[in-house]
C-alpha positions in Angstrom: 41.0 172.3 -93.4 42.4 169.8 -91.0 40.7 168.7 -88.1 40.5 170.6 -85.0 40.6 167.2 -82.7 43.8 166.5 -84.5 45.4 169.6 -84.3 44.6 170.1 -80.4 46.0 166.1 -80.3 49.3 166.9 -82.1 49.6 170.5 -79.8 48.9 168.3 -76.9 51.5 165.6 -78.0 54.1 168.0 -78.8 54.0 170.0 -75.9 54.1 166.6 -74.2 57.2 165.2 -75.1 59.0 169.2 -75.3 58.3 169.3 -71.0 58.1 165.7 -70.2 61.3 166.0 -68.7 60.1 168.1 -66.1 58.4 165.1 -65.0 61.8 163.0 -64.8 62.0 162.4 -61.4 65.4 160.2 -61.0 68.4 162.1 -60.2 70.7 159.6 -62.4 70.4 157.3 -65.1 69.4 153.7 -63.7 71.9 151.7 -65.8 75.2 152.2 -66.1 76.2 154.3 -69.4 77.9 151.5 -71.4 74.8 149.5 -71.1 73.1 149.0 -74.6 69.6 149.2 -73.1 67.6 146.2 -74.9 64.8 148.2 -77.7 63.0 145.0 -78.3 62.5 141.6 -77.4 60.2 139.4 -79.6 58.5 135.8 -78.8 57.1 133.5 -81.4 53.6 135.1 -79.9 54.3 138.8 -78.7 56.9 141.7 -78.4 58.2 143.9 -75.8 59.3 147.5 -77.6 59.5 151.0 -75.7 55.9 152.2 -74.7 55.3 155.7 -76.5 52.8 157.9 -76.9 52.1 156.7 -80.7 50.5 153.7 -78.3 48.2 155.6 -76.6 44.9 154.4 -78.2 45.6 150.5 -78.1 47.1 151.2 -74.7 44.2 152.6 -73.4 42.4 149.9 -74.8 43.8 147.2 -73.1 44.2 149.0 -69.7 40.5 150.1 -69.1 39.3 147.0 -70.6 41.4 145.2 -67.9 40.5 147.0 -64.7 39.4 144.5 -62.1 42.7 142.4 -63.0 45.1 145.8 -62.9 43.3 146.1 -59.3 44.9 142.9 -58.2 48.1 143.5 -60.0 49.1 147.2 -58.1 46.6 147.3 -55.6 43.8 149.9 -55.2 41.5 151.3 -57.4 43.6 152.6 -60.7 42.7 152.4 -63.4 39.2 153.6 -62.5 38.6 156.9 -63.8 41.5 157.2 -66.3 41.2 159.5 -69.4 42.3 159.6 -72.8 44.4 162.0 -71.9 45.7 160.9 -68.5 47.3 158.1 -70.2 48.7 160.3 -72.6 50.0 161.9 -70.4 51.8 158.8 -68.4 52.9 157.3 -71.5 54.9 160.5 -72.5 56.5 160.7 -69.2 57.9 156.4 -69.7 58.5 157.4 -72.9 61.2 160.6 -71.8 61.9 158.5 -68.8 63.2 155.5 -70.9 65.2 157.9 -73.0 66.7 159.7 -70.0 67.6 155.9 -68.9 66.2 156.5 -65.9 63.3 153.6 -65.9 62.0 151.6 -68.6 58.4 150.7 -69.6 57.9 148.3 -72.5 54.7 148.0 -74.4 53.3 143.9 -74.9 52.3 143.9 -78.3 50.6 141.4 -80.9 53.3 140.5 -83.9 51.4 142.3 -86.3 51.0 145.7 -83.7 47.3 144.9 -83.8 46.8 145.1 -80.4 48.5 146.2 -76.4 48.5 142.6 -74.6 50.2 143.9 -71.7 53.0 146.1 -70.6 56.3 146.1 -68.1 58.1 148.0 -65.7 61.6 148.3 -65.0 62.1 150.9 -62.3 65.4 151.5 -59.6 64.3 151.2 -56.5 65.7 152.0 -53.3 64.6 149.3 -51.4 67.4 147.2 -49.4 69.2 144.3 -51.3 67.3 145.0 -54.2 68.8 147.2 -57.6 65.5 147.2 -59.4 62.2 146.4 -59.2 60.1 144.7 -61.9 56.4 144.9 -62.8 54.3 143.7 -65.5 50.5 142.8 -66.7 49.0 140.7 -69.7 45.4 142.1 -70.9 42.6 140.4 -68.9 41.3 138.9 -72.0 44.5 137.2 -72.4 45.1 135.4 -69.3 42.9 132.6 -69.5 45.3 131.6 -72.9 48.5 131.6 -70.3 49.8 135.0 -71.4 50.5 136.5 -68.4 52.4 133.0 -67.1 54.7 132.9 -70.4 55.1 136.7 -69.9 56.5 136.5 -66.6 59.1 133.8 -67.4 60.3 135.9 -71.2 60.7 138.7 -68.4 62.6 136.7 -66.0 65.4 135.1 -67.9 65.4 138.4 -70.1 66.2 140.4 -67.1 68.6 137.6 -65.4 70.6 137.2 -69.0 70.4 140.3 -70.9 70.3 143.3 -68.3 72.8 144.6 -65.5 70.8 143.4 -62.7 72.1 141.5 -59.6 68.9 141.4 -57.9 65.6 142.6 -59.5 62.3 141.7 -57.2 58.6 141.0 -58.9 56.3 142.6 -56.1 53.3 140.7 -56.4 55.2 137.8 -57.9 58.0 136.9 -55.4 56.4 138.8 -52.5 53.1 140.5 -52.0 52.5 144.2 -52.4 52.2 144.7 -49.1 55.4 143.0 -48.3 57.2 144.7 -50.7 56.2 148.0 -49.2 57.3 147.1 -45.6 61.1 146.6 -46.7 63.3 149.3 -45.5 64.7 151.8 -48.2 68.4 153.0 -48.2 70.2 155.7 -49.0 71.8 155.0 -52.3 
């Protein structure tokens, strides 16, 4: 008889992905329709792929295990408090979102899928004289080795050669968080 645990998991999952859409909450796609959006990008020590739910474990791993440095990276006090199946939950929703093409979150994995070393962010944004807005972590273990510095330049020149950005901004990078909230947003 199978396991009950696994059988309320796959309910869970499936219900997930059937109503994540509900969740959607771009009115358009982000890029435009003839834009092959980019599946995976792979370094000599880590790839970028969609973030699913199939990640959920090894993600949740390497976000609560990371806590005091995701503090500094968005501000406030997330991820303190996450669940299981919080993050479930948020990984379906950039999981439907990034097939809607209406943001795109990319998992940071090990070559061998061993382990979640970080993750990205592509959203739209309707801040002025910006088209997107770009965020990103490397697992606190990992930034003492210079992960999150080779990270951040993969994503740069990824973004600036292989996406159909004009102007993406790194809050936290190019400005600080609270800068980045003071700009002015536009109607778009």
């Amino acid at each position: 008889m199978p396991n009950r645990f696994f059988l309320s998991t796959t309910l869970m999952i499936f219900s997930l992905i059937m109503t994540t859409s509900s969740y959607a909450q771009s009115p358009r796609p982000f890029v435009p329709e003839e834009f092959s959006v980019p599946e995976v990008l792979e370094t000599e020590r880590f790839r970028l792929r969609m973030l699913t739910v199939n990640d959920v474990v090894k993600d949740f791993d390497a976000v609560t295990t990371s806590s005091a440095h995701l503090q500094k990276v968005w501000g406030g006090e997330w991820p303190i408090g996450l669940t299981l199946e919080q993050n479930l939950i948020d990984l379906g929703w950039h999981q439907k979102e990034f097939q809607r093409r209406r943001s795109f979150a990319y998992t940071v994995v090990a070559l061998d899928e061993s382990r979640v070393l970080g993750c990205m962010y592509i959203y739209p944004t309707r801040k002025a004289d910006y088209d997107a807005v770009v965020y990103f972590w490397a697992r606190q273990s990992e930034l003492a080795s210079g992960l999150e510095t080779e990270l951040e330049s993969t994503i740069r020149n990824w973004i600036k050669n292989d996406w159909p950005f004009k102007n993406a901004v790194y809050p936290g990078k190019d400005m600080s968080l609270e800068e980045w909230e003071s700009i002015e947003e536009v109607a778009r």
